[in-house]
N, C-alpha and C positions, 0 to 999 in steps of 0.2 A: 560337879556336873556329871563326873563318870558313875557317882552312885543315881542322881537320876534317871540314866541313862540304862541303867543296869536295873532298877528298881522297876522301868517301864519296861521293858523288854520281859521281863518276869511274870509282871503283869500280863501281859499280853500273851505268854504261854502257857498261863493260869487256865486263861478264857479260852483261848484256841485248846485247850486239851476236855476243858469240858464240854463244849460243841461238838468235841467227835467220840465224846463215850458213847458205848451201846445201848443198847434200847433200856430203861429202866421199869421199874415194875406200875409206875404212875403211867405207863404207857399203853397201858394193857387194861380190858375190861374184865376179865376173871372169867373170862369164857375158854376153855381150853378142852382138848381131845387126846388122848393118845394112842399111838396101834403098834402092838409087835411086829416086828421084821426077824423074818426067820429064816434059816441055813437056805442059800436058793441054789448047792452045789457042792462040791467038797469039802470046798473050805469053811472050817468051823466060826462063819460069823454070824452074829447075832443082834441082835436090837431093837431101840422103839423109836419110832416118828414123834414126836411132842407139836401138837398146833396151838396156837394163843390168838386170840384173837386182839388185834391193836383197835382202841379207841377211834382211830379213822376206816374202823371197817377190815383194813390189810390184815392179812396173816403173818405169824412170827414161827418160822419152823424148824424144829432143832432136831439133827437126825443124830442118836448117839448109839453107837456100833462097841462092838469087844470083838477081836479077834484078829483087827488090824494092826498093820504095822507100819515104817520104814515110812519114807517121803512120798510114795506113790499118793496122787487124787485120786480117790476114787468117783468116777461120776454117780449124780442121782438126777433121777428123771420121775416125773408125774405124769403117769401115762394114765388113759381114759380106761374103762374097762376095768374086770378083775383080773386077778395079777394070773389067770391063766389064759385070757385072751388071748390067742396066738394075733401075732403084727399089730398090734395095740400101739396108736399114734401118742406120741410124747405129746404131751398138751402145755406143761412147764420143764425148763432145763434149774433144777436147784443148785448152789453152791457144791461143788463137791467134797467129799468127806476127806480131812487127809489123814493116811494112814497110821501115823504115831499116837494121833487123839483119838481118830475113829466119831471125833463130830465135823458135823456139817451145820453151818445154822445161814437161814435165807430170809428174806422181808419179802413176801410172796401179796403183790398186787396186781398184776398183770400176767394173762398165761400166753405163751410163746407166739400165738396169732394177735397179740398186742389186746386182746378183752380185757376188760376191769375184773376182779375173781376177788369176793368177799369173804372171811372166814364161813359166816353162812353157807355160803353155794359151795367152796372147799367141802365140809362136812357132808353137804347133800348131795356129790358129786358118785358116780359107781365108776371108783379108782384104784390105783393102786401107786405105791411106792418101789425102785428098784434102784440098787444098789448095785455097780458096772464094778468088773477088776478093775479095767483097765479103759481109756477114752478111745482109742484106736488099736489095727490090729485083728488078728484073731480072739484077747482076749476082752477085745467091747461086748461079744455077744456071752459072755460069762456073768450069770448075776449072783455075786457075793451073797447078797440079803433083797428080802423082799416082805412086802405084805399089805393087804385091799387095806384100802381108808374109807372112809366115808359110808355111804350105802353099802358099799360091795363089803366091809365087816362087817355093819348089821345083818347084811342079807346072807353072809357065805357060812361054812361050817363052823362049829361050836372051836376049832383050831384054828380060822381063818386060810386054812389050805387047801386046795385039791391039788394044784399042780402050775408050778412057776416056767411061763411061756417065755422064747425068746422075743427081746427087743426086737420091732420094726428097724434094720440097718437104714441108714440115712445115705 
């Protein structure tokens, strides 16, 4: 009876673990983007935004940074605009990065005012990506990394920079 019992419960952890793996690649249309994020201040961070697009329309977004460290989150925001717009409205709040990995990965279907946001409209969007030290504080308005997504890198310089604005404080 205890091997039953032992045999079921096994079972049962088999399945409940594969219900909560992560996204797999059967999940995704082979539609994908990516944009550098570049030094947005002293600190030498670096990186690229990675977009995929999921078979239900949703976005899958992996932000992966070098120059991080230690436990700190770093927040990331999807703000409207290019990444020099001064007070540029957060439109999505992403997973934040933490600092030992330096990724952040998100399932981006809905943006902060609760709208539906398809990898399409993502793409066609004139955005940007930014990277916070810190979530509060003097050092929130510090942006590690940054860099335009969508239109605003097709449309901006041949480096994707002119000049990284501070966040709109909340």
């Amino acid at each position: 009876m205890k091997k039953l019992v032992y045999l079921f419960v096994c079972m049962v952890l088999i399945v409940a673990c594969q219900d909560s793996e992560s996204t797999t690649e059967s999940d995704f249309t082979g539609n994908e983007s990516s944009y550098a994020l570049l030094a947005g201040s002293t600190y030498p961070v670096t990186g690229t935004v990675f977009f995929k697009e999921k078979k239900d329309g949703s976005t899958f977004i992996r932000v992966e940074l070098s120059g991080t460290e230690g436990e700190i989150k770093h927040p990331v925001h999807l703000h409207l605009g290019d990444i020099s717009t001064p007070g540029a409205d957060v439109t999505a709040l992403l997973n934040p990065v933490l600092g030992k990995t330096g990724i952040s990965e998100t399932e981006l279907a809905k943006l902060s005012d609760e709208s539906t946001v398809t990898y399409k409209q993502l793409t066609e969007l004139v955005a940007c990506v930014k990277i916070h030290l810190s979530e509060a504080g003097p050092e929130k308005d510090i942006v590690l990394a940054g860099g335009n997504i969508g239109k605003a890198a097709a449309d901006g310089p041949a480096n994707g920079r002119v000049a990284i604005s501070v966040c709109k404080s909340e």
